[in-house]
N, CA, C and O atoms as CSV, one atom per row, in Angstrom:
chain,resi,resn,atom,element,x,y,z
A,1,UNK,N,N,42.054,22.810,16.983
A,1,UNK,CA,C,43.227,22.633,16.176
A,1,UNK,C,C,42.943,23.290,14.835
A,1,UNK,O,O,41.780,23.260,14.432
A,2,UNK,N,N,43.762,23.806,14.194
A,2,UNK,CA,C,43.584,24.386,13.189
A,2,UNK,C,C,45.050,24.214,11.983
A,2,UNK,O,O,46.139,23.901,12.466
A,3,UNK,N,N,44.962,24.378,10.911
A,3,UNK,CA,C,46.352,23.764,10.153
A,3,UNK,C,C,46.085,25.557,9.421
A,3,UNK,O,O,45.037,25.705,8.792
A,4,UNK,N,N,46.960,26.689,9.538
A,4,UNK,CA,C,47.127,27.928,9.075
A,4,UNK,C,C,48.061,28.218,8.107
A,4,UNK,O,O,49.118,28.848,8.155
A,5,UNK,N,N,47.492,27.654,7.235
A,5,UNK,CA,C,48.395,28.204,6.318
A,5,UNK,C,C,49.385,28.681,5.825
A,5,UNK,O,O,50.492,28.308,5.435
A,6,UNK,N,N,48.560,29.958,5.937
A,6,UNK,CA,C,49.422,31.464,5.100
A,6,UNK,C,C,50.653,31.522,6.161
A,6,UNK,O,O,51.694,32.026,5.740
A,7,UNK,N,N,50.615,30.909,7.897
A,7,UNK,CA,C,51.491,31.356,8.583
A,7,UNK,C,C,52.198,30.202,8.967
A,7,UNK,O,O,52.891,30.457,9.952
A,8,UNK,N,N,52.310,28.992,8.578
A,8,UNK,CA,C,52.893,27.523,8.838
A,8,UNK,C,C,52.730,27.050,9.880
A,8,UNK,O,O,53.463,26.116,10.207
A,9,UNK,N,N,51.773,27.493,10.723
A,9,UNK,CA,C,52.013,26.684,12.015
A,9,UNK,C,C,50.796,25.985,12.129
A,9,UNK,O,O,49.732,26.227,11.560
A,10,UNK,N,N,51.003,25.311,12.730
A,10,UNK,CA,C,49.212,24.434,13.659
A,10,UNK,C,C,49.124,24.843,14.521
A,10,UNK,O,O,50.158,25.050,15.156
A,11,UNK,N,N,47.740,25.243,15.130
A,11,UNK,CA,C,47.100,25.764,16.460
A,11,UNK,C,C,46.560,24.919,17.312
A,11,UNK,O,O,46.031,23.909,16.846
A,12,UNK,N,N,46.568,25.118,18.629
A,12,UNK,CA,C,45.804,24.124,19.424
A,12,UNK,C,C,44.800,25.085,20.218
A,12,UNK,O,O,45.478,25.810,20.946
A,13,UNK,N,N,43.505,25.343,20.338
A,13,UNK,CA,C,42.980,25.421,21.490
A,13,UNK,C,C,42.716,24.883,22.554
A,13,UNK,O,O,43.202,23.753,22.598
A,14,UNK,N,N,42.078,25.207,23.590
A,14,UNK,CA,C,41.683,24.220,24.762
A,14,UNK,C,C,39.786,24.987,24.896
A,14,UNK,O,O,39.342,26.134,24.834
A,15,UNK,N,N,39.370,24.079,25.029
A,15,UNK,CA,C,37.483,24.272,25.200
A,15,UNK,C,C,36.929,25.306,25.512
A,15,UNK,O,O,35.975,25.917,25.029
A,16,UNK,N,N,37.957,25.575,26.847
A,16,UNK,CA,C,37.672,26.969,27.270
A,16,UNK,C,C,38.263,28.165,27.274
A,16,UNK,O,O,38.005,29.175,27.928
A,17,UNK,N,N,39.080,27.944,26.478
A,17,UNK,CA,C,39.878,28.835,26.262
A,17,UNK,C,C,39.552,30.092,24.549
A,17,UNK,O,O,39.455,29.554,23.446
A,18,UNK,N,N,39.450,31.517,24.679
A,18,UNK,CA,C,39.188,31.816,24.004
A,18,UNK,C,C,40.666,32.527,22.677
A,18,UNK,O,O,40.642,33.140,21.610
A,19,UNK,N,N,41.780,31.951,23.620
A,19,UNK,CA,C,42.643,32.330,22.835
A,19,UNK,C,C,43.879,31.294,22.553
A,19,UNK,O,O,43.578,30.320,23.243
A,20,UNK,N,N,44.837,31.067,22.041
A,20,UNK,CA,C,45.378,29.337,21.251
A,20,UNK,C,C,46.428,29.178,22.600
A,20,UNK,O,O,47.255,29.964,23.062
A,21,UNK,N,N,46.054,27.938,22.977
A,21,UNK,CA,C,47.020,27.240,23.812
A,21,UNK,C,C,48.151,27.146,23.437
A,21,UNK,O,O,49.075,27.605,24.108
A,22,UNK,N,N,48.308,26.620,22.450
A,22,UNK,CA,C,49.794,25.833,21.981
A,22,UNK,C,C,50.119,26.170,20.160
A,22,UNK,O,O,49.421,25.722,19.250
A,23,UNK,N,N,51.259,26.998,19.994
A,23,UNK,CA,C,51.808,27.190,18.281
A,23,UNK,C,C,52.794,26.229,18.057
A,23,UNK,O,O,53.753,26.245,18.828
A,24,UNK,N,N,52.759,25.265,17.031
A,24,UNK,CA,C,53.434,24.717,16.480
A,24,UNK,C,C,53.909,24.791,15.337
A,24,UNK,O,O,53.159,24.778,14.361
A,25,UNK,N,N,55.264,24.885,15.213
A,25,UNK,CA,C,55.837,25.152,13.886
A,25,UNK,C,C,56.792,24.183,13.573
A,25,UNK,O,O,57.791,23.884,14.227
A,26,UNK,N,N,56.213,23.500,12.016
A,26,UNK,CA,C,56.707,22.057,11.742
A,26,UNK,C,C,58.013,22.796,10.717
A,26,UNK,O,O,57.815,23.910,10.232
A,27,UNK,N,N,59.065,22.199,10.513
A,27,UNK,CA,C,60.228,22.608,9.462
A,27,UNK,C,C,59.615,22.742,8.157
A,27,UNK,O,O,60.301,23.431,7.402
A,28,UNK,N,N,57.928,22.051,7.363
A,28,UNK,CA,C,57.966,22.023,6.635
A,28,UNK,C,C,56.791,22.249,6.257
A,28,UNK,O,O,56.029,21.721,7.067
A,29,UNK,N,N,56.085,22.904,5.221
A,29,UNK,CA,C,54.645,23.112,4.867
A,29,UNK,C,C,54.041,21.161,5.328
A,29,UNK,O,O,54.621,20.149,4.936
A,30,UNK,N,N,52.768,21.200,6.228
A,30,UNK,CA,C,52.317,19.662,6.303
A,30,UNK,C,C,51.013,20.124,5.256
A,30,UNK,O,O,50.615,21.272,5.064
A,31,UNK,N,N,50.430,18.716,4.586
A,31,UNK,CA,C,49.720,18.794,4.180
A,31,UNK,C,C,48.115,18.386,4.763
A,31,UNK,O,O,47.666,19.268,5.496
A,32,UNK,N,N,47.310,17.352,4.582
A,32,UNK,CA,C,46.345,17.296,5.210
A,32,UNK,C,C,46.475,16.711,6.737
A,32,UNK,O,O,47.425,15.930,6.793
A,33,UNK,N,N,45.961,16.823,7.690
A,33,UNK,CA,C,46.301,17.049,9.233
A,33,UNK,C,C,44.690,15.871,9.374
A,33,UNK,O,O,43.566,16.179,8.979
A,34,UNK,N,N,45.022,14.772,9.931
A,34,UNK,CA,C,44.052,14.333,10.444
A,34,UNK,C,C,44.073,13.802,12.093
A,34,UNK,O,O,45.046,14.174,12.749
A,35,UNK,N,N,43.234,13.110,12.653
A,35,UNK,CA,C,43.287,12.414,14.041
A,35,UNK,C,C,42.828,11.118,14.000
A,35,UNK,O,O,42.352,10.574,13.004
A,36,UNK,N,N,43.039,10.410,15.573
A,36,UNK,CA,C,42.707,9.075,15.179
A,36,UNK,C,C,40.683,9.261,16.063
A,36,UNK,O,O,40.056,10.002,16.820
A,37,UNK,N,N,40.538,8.243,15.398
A,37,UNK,CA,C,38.991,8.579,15.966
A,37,UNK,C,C,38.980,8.990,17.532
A,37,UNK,O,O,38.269,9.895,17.969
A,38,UNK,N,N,39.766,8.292,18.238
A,38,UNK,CA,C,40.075,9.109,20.038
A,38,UNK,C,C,40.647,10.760,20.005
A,38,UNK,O,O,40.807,11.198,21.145
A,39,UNK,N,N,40.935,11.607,19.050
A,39,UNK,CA,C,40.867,12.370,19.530
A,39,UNK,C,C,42.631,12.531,20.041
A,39,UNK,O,O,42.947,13.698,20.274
A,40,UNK,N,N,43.720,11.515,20.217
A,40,UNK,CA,C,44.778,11.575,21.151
A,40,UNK,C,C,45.945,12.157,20.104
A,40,UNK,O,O,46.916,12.869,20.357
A,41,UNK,N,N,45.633,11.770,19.233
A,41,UNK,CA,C,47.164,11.789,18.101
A,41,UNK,C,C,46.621,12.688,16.862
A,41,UNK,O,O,45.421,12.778,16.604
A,42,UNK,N,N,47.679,13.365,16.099
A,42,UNK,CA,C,47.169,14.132,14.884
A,42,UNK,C,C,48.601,13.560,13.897
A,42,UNK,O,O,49.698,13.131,14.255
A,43,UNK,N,N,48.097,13.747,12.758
A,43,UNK,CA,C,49.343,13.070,11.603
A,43,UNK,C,C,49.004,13.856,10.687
A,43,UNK,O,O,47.822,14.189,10.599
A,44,UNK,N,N,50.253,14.484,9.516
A,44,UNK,CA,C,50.232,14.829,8.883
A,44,UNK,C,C,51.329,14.550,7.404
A,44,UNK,O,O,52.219,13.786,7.780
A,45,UNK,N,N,51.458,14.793,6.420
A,45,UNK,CA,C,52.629,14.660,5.956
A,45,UNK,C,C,53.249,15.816,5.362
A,45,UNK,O,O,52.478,16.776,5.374
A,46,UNK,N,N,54.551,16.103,4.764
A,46,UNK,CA,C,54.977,17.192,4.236
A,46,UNK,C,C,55.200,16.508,2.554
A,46,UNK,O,O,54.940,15.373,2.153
A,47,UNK,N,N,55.741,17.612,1.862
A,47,UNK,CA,C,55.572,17.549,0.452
A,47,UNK,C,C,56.952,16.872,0.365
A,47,UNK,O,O,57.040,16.414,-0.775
A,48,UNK,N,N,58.124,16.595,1.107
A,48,UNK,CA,C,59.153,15.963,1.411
A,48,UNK,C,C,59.041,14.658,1.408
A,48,UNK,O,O,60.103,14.036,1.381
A,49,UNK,N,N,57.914,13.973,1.433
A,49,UNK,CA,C,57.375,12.282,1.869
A,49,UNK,C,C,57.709,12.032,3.458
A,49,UNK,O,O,57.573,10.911,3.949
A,50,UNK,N,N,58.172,13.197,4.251
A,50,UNK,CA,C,57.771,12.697,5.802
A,50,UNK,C,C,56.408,12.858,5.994
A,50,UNK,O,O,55.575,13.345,5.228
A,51,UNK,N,N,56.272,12.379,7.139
A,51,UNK,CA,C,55.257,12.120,7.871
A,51,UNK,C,C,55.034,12.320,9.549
A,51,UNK,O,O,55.533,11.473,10.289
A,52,UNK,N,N,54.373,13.308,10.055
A,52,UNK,CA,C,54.563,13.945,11.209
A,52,UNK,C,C,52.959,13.366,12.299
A,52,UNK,O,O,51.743,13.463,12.133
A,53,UNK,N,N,53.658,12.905,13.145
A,53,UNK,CA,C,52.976,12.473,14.099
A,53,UNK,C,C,52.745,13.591,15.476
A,53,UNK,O,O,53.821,14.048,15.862
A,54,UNK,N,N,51.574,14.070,16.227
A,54,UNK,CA,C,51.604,14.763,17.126
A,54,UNK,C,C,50.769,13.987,18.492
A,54,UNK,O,O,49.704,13.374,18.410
A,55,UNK,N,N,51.494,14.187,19.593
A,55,UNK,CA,C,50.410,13.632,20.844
A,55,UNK,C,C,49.875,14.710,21.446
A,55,UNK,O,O,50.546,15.728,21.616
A,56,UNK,N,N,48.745,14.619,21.793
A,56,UNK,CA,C,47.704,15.344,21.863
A,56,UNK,C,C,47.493,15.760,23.371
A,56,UNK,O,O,46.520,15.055,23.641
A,57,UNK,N,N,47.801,16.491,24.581
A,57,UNK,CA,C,47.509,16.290,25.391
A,57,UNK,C,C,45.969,16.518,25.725
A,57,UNK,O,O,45.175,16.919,24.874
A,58,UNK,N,N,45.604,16.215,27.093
A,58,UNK,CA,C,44.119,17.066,27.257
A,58,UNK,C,C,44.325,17.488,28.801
A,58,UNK,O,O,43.463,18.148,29.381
């Protein structure tokens, strides 16, 4: 997973994979991107006061 900046989206890889599974593009710059210690969910918020929840597949 990666939070990119310059290009607004979040990345997902997969383990074996050497190129990005999944682009996500949120409506709004998010700010810090964390997970829950499992690994299943990612949260972030925007400068708006939402708050963005992601499920994680594997």
């Amino acid at each position: 997973m990666s939070d990119s900046c310059s290009s607004g989206s979040i990345l997902y890889w997969s383990w074996h994979k050497p190129q990005v599974d999944v682009r996500n593009f949120p409506e709004e710059p998010i700010g810090p991107i964390i997970c829950n210690l499992e690994g299943f969910y990612l949260f972030g918020g925007g400068s708006s006061g939402h708050h963005y929840m992601w499920e994680v597949s594997s």
